[in-house]
C-alpha positions in Angstrom: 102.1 115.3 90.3 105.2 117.0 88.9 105.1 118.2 85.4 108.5 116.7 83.3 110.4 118.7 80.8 108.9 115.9 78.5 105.3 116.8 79.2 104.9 113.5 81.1 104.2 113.5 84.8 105.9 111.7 87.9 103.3 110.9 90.4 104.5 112.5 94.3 102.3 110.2 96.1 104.8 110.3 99.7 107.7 112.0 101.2 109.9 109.3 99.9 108.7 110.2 96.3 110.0 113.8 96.8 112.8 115.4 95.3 114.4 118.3 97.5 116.2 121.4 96.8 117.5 122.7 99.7 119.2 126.3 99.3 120.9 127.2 102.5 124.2 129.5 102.9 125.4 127.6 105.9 127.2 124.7 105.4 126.6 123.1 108.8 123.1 124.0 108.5 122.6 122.6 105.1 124.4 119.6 106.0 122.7 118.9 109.2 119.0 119.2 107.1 120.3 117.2 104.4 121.3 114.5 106.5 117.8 114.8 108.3 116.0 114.7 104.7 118.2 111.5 104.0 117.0 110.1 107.8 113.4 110.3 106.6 114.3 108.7 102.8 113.2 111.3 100.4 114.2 110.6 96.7 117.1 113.1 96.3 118.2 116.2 98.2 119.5 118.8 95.6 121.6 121.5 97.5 122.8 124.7 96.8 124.4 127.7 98.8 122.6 130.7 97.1 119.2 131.6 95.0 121.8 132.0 91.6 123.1 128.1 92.5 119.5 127.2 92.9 118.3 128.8 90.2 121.5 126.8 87.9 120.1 123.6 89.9 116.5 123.9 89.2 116.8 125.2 85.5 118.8 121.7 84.8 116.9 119.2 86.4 113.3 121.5 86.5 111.6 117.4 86.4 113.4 116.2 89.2 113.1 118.9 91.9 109.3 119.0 93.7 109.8 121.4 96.8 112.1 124.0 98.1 113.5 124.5 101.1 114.7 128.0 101.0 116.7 129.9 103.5 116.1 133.7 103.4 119.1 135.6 103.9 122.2 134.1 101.2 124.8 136.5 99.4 124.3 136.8 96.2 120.5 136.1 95.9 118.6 135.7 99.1 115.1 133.8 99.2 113.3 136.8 98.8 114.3 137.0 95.5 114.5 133.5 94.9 110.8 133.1 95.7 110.3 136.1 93.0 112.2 134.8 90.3 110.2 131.4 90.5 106.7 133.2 90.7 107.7 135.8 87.6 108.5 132.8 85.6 104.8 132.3 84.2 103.9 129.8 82.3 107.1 127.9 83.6 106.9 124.6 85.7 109.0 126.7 88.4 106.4 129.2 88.8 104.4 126.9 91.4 107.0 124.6 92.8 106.3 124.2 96.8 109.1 126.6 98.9 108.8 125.7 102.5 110.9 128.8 104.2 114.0 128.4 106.3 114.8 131.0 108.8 116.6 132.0 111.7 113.8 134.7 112.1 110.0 134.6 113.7 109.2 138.1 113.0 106.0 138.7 111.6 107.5 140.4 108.8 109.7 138.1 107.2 107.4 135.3 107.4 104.7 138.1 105.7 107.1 139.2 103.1 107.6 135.5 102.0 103.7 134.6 102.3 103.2 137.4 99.7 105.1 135.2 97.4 103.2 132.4 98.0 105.1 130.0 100.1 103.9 126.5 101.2 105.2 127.1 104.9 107.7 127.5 106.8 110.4 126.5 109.0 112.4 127.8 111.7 116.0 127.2 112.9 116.6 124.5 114.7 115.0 122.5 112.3 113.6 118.6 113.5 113.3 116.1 112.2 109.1 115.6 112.9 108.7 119.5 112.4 110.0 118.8 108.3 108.5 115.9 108.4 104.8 117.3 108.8 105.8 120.7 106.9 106.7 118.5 103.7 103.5 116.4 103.9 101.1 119.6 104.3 103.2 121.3 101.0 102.6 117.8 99.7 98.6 117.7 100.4 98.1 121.0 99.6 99.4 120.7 96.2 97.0 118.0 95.5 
């Protein structure tokens, strides 16, 4: 379930049900997992280039947007501290949206940094298409 601005709730009962924000610096990158989120029919795909155009996204349509995918390193704000700014914001429907990690990077401590913030999982570049697949429907089952 997603909380609404309104209070209501939208039921996320499948990856097609999902709305996607997808922060990525690269524009090939973030065009080649947008397309790939469009290949498997989720609801919307929301993108943005840093953690501040995130931020912008997610603060005006807070109802629409039920997972991150979140690259770490961005100008401007990186997902470090995008991933900090959502779990500050307490009390704030933000403060436990789903960020599945996108990174170039397997070392054990990125991925440990980002676990401290409590990500959903994680993906590395290349991205498939069946890896998102199954790391959308665990963040999806786990937030159950």
């Amino acid at each position: 379930m997603v909380v609404q601005s309104d209070g209501g709730t939208r039921p996320v009962r499948t990856i097609h049900d999902l709305g996607v924000l997808l922060v990525e610096d690269d524009d090939f990158t973030r065009k080649l997992i947008a397309r790939l989120l469009l290949d498997i029919k989720v609801r919307a795909v929301f993108e943005a280039t840093d953690g501040v155009q995130a931020l912008d996204i997610l603060r005006r349509d807070t109802a629409a947007v039920d997972i991150a995918i979140c690259d770490l390193e961005m100008p401007r704000m990186g997902g470090l501290d995008l991933l900090h700014a959502l779990r500050t914001a307490a009390g704030h429907p933000l403060a436990d949206l789903p960020v599945l990690v996108l990174t170039g990077h397997s070392e054990a401590d990125t991925v440990k940094r980002a676990i401290t913030y409590g990500i959903s999982g994680y993906l590395v570049k290349p991205v498939s298409k069946a890896d998102l697949m199954k790391r959308l429907t665990f963040a999806m089952q786990k937030r159950r």
